[in-house]
PQR file of N, CA, C, O and H, with PARSE charges and radii, in Angstrom:
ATOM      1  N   UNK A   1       0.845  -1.170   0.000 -0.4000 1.5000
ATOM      2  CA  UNK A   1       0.000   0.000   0.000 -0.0000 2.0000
ATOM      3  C   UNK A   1       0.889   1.231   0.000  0.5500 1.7000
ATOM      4  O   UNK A   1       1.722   1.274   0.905 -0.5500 1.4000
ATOM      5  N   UNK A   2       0.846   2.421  -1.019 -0.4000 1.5000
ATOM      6  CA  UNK A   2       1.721   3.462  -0.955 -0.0000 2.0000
ATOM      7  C   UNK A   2       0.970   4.665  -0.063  0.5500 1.7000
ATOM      8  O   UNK A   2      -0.083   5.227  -0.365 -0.5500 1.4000
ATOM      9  H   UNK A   2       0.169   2.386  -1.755  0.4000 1.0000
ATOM     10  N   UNK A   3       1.561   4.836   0.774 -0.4000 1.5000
ATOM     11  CA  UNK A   3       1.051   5.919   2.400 -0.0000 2.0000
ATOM     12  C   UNK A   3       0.615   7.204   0.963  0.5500 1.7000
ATOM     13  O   UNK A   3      -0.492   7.623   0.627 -0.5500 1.4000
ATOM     14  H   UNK A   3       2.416   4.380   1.019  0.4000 1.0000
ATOM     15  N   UNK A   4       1.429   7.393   0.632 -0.4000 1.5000
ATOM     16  CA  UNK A   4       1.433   8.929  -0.759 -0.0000 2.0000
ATOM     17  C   UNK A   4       0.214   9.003  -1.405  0.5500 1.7000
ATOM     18  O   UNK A   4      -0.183   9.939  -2.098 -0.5500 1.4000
ATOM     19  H   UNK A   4       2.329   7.053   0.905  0.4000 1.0000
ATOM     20  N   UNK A   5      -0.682   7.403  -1.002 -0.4000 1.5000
ATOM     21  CA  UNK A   5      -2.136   8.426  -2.346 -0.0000 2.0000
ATOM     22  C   UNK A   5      -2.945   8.845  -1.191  0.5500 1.7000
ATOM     23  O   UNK A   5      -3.955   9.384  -1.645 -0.5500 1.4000
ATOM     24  H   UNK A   5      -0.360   6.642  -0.439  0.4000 1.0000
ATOM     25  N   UNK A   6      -2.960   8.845  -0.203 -0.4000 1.5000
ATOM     26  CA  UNK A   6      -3.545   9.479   0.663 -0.0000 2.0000
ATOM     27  C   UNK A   6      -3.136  10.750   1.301  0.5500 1.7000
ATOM     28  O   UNK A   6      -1.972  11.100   1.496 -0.5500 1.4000
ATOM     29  H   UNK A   6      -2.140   8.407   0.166  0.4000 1.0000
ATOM     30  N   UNK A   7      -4.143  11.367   1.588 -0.4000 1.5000
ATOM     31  CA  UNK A   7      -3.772  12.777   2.196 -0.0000 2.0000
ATOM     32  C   UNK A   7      -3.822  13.007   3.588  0.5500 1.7000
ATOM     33  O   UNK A   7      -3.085  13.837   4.121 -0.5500 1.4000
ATOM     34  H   UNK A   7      -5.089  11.083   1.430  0.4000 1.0000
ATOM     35  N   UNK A   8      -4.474  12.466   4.086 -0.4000 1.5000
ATOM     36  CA  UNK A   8      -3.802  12.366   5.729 -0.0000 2.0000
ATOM     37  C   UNK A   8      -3.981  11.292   6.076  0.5500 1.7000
ATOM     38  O   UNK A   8      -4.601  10.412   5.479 -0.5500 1.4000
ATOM     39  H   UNK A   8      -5.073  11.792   3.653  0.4000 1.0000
ATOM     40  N   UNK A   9      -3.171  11.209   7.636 -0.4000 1.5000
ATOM     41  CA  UNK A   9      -3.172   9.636   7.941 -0.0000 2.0000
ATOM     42  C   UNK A   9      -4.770   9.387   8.597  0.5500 1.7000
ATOM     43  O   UNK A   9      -5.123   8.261   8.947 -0.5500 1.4000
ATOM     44  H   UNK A   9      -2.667  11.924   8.121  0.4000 1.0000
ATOM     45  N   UNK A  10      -5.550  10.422   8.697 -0.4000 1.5000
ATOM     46  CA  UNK A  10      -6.748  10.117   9.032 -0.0000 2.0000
ATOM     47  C   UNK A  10      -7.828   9.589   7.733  0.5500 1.7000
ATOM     48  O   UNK A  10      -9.043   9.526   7.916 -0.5500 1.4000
ATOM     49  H   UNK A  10      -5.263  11.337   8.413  0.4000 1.0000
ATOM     50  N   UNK A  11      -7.211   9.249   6.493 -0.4000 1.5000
ATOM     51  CA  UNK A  11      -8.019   8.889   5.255 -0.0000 2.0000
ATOM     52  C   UNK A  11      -7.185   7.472   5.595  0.5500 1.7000
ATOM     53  O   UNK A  11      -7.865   6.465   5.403 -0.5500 1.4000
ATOM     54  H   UNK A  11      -6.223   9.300   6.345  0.4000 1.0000
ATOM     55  N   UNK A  12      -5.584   7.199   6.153 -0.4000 1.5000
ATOM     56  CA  UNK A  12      -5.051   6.119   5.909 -0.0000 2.0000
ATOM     57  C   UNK A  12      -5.632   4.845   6.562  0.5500 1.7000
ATOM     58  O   UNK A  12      -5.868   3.777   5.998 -0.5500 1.4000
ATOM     59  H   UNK A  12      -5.031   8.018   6.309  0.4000 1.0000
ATOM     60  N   UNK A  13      -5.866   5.256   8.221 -0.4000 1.5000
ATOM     61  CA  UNK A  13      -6.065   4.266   8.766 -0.0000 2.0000
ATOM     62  C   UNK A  13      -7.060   3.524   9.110  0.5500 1.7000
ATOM     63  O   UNK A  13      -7.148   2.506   9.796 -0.5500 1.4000
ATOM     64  H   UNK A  13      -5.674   6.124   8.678  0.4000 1.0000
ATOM     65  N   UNK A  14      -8.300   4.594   8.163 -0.4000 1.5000
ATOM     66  CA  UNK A  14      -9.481   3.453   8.337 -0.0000 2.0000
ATOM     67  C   UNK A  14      -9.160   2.643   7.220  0.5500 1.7000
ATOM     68  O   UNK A  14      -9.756   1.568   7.286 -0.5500 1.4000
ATOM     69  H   UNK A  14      -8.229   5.421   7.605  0.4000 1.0000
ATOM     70  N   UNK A  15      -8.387   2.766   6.143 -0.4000 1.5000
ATOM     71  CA  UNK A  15      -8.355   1.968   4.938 -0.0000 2.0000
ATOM     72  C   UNK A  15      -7.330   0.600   5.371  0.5500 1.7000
ATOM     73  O   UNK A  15      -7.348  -0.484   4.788 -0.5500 1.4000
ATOM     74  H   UNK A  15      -7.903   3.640   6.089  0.4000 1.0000
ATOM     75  N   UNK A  16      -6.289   1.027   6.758 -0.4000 1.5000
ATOM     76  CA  UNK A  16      -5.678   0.054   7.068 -0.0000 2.0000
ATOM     77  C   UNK A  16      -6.149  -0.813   7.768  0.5500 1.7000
ATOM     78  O   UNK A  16      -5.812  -1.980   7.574 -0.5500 1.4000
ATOM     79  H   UNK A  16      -6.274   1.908   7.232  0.4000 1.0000
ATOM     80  N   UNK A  17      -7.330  -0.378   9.075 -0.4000 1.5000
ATOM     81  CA  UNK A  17      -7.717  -1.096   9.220 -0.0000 2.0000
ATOM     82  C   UNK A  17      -8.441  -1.849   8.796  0.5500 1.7000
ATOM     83  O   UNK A  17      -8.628  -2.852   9.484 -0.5500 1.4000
ATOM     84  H   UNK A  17      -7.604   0.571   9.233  0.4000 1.0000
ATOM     85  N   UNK A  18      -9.089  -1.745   7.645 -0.4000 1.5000
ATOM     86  CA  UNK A  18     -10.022  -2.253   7.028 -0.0000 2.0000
ATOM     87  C   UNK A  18      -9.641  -3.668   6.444  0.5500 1.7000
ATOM     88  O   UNK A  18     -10.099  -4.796   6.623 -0.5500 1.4000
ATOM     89  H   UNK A  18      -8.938  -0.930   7.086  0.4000 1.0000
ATOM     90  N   UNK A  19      -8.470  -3.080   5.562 -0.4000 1.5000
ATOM     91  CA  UNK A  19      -7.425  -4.269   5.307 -0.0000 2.0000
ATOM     92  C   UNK A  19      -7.192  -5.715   6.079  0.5500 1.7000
ATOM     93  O   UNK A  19      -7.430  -6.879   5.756 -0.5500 1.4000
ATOM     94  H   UNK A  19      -8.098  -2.163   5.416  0.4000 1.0000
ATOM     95  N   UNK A  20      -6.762  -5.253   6.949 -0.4000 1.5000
ATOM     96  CA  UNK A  20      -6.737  -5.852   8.030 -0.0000 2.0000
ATOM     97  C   UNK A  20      -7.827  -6.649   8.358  0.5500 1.7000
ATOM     98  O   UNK A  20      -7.632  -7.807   7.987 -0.5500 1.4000
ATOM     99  H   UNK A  20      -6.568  -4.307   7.211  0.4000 1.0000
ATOM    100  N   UNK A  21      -8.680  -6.520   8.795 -0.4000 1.5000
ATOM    101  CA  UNK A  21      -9.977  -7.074   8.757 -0.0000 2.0000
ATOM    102  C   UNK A  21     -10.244  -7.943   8.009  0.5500 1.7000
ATOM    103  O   UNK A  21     -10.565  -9.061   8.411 -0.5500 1.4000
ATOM    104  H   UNK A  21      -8.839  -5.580   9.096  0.4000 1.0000
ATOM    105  N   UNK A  22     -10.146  -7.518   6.347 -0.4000 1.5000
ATOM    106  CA  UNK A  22     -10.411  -8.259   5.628 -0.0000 2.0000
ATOM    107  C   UNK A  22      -9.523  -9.442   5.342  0.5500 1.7000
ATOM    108  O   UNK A  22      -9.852 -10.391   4.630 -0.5500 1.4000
ATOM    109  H   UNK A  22      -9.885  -6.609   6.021  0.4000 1.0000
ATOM    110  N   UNK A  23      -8.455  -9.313   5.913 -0.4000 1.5000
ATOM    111  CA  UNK A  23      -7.258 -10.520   6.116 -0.0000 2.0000
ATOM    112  C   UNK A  23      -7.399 -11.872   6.749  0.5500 1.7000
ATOM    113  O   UNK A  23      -7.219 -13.014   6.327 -0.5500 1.4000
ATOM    114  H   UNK A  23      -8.188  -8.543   6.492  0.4000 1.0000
ATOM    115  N   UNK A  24      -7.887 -11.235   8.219 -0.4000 1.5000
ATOM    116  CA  UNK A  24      -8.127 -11.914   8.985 -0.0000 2.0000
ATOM    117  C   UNK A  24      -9.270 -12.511   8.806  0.5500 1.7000
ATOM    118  O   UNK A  24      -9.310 -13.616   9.346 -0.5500 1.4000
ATOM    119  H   UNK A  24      -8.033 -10.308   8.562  0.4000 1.0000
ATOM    120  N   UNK A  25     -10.302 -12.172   8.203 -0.4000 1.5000
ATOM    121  CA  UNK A  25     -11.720 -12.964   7.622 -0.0000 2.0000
ATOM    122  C   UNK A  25     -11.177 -13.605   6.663  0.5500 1.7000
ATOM    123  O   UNK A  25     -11.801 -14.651   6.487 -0.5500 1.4000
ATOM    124  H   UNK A  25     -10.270 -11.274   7.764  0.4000 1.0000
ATOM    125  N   UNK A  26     -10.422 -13.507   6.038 -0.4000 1.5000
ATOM    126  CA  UNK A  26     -10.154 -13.982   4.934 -0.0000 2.0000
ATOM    127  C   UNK A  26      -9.346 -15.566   5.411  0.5500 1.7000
ATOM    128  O   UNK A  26      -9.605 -16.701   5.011 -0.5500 1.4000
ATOM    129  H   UNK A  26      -9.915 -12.656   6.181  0.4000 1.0000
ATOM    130  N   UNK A  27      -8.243 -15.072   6.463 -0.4000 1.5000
ATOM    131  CA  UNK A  27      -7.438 -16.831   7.406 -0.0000 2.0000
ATOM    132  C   UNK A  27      -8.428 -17.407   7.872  0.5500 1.7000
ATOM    133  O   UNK A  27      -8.567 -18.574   7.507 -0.5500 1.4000
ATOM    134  H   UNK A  27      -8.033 -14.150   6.787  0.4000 1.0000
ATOM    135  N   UNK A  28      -9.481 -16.825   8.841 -0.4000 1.5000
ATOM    136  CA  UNK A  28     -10.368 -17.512   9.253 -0.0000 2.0000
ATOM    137  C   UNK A  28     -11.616 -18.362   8.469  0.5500 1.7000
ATOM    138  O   UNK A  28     -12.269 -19.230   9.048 -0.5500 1.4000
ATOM    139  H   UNK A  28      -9.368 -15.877   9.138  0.4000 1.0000
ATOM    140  N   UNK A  29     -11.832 -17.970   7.068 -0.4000 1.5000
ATOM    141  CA  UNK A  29     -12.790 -18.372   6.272 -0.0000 2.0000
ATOM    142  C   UNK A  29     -12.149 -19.749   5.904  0.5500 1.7000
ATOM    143  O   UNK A  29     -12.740 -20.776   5.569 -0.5500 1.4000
ATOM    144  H   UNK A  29     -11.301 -17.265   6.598  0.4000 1.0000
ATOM    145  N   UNK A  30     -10.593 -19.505   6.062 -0.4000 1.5000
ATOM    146  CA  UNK A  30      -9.786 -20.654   4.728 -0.0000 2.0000
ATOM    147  C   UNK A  30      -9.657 -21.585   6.221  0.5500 1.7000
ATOM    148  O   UNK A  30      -9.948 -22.768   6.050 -0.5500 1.4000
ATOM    149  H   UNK A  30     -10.113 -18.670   6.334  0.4000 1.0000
ATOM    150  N   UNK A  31      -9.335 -21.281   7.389 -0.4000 1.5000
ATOM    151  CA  UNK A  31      -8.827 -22.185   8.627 -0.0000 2.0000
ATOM    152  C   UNK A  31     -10.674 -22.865   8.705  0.5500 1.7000
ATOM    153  O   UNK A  31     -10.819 -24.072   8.899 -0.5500 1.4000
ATOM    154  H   UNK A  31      -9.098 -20.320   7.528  0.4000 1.0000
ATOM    155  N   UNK A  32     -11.409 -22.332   8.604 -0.4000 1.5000
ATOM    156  CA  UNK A  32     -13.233 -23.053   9.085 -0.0000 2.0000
ATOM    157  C   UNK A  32     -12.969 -23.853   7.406  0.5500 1.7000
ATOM    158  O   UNK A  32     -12.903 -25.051   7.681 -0.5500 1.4000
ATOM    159  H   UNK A  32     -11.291 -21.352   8.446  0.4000 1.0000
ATOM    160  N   UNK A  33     -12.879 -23.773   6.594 -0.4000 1.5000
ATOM    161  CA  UNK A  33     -12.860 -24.682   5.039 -0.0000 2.0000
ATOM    162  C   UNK A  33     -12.076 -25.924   5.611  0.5500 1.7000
ATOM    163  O   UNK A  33     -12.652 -26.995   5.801 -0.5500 1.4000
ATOM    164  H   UNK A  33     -12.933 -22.800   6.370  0.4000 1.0000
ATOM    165  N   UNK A  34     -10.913 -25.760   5.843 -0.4000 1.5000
ATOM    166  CA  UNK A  34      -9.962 -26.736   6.134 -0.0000 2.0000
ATOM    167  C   UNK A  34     -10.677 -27.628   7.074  0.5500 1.7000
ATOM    168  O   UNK A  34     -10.642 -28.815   6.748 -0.5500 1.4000
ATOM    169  H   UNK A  34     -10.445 -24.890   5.689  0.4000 1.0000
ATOM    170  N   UNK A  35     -11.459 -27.281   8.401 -0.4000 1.5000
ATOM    171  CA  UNK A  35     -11.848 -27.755   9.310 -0.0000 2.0000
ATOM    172  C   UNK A  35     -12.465 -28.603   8.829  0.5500 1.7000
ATOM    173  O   UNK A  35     -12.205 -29.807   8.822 -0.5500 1.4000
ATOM    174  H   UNK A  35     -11.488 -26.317   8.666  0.4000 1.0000
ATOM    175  N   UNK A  36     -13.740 -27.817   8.174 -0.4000 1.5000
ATOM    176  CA  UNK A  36     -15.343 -28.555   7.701 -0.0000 2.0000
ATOM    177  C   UNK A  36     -14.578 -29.899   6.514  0.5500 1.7000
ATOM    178  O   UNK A  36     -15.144 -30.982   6.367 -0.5500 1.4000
ATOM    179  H   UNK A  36     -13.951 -26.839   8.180  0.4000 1.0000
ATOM    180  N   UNK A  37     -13.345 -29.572   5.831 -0.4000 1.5000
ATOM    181  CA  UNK A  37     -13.212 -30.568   4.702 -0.0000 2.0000
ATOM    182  C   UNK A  37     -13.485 -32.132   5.117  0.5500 1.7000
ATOM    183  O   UNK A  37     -14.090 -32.977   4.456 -0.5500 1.4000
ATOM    184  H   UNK A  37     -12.885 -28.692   5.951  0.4000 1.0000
ATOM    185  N   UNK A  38     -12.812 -32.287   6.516 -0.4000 1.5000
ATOM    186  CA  UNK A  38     -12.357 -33.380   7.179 -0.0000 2.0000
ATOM    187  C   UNK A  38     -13.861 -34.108   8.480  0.5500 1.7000
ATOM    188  O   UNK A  38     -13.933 -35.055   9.263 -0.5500 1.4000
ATOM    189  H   UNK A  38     -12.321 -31.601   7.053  0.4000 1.0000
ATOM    190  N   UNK A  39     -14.994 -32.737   7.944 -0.4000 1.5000
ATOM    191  CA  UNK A  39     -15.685 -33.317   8.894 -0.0000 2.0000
ATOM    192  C   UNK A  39     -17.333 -34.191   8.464  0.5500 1.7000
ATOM    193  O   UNK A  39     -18.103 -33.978   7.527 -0.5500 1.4000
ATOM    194  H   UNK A  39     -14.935 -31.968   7.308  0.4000 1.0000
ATOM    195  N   UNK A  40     -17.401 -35.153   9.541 -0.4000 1.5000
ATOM    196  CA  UNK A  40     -18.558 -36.035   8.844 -0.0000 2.0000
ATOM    197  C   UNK A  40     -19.489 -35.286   7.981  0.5500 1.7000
ATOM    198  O   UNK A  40     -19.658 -34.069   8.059 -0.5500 1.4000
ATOM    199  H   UNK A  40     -16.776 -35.327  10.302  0.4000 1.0000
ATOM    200  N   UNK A  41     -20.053 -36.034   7.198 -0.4000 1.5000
ATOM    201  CA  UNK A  41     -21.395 -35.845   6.945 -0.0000 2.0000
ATOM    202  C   UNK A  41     -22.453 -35.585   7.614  0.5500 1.7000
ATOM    203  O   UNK A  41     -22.920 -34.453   7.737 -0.5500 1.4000
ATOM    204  H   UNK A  41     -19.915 -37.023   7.135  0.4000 1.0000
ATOM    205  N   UNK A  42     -23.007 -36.801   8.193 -0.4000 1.5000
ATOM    206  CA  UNK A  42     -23.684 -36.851   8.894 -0.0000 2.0000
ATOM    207  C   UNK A  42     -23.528 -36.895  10.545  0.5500 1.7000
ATOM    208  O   UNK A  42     -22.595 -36.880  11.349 -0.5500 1.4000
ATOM    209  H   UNK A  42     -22.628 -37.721   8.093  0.4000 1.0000
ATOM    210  N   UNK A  43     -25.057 -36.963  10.591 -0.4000 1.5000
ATOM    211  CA  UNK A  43     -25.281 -36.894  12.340 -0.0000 2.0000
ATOM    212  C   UNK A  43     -24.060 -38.098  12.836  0.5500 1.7000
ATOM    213  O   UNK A  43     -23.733 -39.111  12.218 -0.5500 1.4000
ATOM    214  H   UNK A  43     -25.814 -36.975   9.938  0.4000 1.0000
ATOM    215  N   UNK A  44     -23.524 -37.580  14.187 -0.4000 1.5000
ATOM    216  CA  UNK A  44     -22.696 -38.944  14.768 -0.0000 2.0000
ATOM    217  C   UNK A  44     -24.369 -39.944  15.436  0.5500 1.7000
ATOM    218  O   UNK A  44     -25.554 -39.610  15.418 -0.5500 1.4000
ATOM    219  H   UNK A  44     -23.789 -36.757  14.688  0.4000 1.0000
ATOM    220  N   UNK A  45     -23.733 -41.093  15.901 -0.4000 1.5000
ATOM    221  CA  UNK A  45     -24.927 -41.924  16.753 -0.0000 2.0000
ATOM    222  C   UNK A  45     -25.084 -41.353  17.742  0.5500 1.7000
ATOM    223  O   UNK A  45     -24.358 -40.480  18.218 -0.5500 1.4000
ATOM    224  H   UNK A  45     -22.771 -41.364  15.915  0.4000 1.0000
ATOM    225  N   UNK A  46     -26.278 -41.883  18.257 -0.4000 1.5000
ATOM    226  CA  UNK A  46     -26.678 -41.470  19.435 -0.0000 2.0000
ATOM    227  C   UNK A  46     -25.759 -42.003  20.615  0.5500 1.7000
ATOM    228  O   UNK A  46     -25.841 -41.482  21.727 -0.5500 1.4000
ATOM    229  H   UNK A  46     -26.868 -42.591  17.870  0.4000 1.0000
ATOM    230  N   UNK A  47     -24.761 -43.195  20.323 -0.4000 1.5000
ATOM    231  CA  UNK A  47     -23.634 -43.915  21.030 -0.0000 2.0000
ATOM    232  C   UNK A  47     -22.669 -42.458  21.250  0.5500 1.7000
ATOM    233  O   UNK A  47     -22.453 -42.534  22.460 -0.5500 1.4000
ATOM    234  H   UNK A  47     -24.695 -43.619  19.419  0.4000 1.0000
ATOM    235  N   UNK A  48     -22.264 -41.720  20.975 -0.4000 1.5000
ATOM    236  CA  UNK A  48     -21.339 -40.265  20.851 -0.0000 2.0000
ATOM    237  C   UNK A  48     -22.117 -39.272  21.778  0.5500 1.7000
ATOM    238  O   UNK A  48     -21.582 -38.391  22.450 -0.5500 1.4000
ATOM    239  H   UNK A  48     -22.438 -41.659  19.993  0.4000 1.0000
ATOM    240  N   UNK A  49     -23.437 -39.537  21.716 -0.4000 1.5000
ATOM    241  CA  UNK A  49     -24.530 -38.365  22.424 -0.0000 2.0000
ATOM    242  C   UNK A  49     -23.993 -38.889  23.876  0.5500 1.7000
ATOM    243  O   UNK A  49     -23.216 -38.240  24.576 -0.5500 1.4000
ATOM    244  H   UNK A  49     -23.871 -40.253  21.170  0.4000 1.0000
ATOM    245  N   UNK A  50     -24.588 -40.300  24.249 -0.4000 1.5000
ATOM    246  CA  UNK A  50     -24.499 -40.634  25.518 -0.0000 2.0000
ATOM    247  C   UNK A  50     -22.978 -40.986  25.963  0.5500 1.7000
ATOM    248  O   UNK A  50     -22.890 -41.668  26.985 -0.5500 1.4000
ATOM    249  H   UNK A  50     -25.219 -40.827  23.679  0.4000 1.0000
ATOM    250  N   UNK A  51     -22.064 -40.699  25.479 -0.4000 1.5000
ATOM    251  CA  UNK A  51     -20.586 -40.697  25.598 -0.0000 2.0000
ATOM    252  C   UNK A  51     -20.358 -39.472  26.037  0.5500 1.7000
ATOM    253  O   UNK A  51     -19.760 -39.309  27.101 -0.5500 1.4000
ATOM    254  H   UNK A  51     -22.136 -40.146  24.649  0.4000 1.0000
ATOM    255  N   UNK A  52     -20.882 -38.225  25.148 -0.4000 1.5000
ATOM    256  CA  UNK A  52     -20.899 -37.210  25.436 -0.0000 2.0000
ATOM    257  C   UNK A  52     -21.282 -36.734  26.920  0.5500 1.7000
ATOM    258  O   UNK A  52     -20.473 -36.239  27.704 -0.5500 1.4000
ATOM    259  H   UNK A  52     -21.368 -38.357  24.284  0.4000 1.0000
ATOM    260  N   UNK A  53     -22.582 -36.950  27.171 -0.4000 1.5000
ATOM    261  CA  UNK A  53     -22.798 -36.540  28.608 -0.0000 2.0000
ATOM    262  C   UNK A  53     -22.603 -37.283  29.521  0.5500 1.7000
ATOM    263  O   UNK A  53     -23.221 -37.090  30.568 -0.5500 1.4000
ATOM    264  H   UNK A  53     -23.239 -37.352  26.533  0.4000 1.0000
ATOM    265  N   UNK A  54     -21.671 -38.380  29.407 -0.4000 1.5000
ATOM    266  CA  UNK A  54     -21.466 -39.524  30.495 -0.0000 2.0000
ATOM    267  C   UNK A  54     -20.123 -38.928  31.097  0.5500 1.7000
ATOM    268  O   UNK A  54     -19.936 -38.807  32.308 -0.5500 1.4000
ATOM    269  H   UNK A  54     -21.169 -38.537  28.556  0.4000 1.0000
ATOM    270  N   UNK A  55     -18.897 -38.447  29.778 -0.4000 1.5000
ATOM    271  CA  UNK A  55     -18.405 -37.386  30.473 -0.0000 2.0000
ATOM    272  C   UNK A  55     -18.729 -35.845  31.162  0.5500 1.7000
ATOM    273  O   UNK A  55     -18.235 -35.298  32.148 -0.5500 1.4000
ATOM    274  H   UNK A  55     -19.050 -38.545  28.794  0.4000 1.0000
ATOM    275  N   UNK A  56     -19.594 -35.476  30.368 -0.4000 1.5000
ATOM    276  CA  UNK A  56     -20.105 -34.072  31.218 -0.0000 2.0000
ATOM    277  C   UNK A  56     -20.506 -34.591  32.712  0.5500 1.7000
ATOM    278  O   UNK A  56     -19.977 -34.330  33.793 -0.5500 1.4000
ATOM    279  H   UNK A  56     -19.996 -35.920  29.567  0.4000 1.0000
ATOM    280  N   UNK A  57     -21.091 -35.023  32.547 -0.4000 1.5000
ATOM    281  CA  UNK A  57     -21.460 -35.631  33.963 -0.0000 2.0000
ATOM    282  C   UNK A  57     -20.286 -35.906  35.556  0.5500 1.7000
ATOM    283  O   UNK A  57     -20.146 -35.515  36.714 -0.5500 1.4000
ATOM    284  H   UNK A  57     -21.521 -35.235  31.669  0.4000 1.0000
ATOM    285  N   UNK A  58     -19.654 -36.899  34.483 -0.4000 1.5000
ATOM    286  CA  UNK A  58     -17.890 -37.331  35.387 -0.0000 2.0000
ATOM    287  C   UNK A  58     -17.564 -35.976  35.816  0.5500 1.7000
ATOM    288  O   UNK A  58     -17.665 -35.790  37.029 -0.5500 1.4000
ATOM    289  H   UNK A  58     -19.768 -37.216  33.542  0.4000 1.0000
ATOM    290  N   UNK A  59     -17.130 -34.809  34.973 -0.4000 1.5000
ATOM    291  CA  UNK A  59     -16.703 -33.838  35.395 -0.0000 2.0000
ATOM    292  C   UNK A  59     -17.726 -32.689  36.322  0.5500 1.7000
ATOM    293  O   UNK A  59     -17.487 -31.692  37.003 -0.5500 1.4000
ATOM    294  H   UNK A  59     -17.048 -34.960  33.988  0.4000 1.0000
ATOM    295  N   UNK A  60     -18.823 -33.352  35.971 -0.4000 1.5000
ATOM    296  CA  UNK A  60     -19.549 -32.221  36.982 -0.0000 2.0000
ATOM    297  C   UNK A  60     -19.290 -32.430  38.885  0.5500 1.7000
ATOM    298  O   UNK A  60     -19.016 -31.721  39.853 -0.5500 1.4000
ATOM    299  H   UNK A  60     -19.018 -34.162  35.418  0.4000 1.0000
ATOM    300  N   UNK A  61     -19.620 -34.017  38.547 -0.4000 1.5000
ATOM    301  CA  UNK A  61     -19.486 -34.944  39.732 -0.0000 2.0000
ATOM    302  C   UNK A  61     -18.110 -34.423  40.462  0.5500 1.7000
ATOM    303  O   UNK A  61     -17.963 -34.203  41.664 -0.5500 1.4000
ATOM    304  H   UNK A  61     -19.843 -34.592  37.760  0.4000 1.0000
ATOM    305  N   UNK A  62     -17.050 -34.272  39.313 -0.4000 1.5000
ATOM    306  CA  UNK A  62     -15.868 -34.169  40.048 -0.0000 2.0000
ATOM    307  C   UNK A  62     -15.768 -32.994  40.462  0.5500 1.7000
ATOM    308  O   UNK A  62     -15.000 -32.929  41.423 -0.5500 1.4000
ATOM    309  H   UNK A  62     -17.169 -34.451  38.336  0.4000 1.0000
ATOM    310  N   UNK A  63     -16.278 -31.869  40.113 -0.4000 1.5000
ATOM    311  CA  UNK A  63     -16.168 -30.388  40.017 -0.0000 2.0000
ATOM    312  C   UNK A  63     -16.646 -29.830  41.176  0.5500 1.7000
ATOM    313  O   UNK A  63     -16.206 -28.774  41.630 -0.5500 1.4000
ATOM    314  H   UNK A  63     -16.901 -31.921  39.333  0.4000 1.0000
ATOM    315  N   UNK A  64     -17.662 -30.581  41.763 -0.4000 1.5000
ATOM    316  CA  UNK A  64     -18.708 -30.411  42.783 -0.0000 2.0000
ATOM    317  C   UNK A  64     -18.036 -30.939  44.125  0.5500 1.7000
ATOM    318  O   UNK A  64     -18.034 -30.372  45.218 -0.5500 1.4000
ATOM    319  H   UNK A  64     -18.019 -31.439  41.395  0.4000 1.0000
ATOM    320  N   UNK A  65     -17.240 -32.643  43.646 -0.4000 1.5000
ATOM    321  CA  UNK A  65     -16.472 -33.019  45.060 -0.0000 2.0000
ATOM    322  C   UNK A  65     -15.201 -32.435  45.401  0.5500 1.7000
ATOM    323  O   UNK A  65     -14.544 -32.765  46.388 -0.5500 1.4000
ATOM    324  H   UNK A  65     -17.242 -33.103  42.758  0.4000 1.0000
ATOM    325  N   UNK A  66     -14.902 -31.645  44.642 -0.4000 1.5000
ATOM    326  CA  UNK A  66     -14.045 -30.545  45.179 -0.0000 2.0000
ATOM    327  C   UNK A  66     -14.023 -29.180  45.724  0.5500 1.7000
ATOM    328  O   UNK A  66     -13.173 -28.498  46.297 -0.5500 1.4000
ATOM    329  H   UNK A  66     -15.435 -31.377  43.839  0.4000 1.0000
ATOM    330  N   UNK A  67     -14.997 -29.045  45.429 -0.4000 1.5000
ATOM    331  CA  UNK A  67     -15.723 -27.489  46.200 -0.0000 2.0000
ATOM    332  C   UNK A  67     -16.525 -27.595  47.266  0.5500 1.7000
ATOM    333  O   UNK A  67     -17.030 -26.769  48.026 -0.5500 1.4000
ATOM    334  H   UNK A  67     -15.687 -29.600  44.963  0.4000 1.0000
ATOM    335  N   UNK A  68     -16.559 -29.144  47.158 -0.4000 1.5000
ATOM    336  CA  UNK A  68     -17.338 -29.698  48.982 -0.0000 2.0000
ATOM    337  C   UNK A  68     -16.644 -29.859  50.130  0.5500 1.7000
ATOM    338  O   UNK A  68     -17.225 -30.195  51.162 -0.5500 1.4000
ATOM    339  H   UNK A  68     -16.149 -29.815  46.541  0.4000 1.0000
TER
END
C-alpha cells in the first residue's frame, strides 16, 4: 500500500484497518474450510450423544467433590 495516495493519515487508517480485517476474515474463512473438509457428513450416533454426557457428567461430579 503506498502511504502517498492518501492525504492524511486520518483517510489512511481506516483503509488500514479495514485491510486488516479483511485478512483476517479472509485466514479464518480458509482455517473453518480446512476444518469442515475433514468433517462427517452426517449426524454422529446417538452412542457419541451418551458418551458425550457420560463425560459431562464425570466432570460435573468431580467439580462439585471438590468445592465440597
Amino acid at each position: 500500500m503506498n502511504v502517498g495516495a492518501y492525504d492524511t493519515v486520518n483517510e489512511y487508517l481506516p483503509e488500514l484497518i479495514r485491510q486488516r480485517r479483511q485478512a483476517r476474515i479472509e485466514t479464518d474463512v480458509k482455517l473453518l474450510e480446512e476444518a469442515l473438509h475433514g468433517a462427517p457428513n452426517a449426524e454422529p450416533p446417538q452412542q457419541f450423544f451418551d458418551t458425550v454426557s457420560g463425560v459431562q457428567k464425570c466432570l460435573r461430579s468431580r467439580r462439585r467433590n471438590r468445592t465440597s
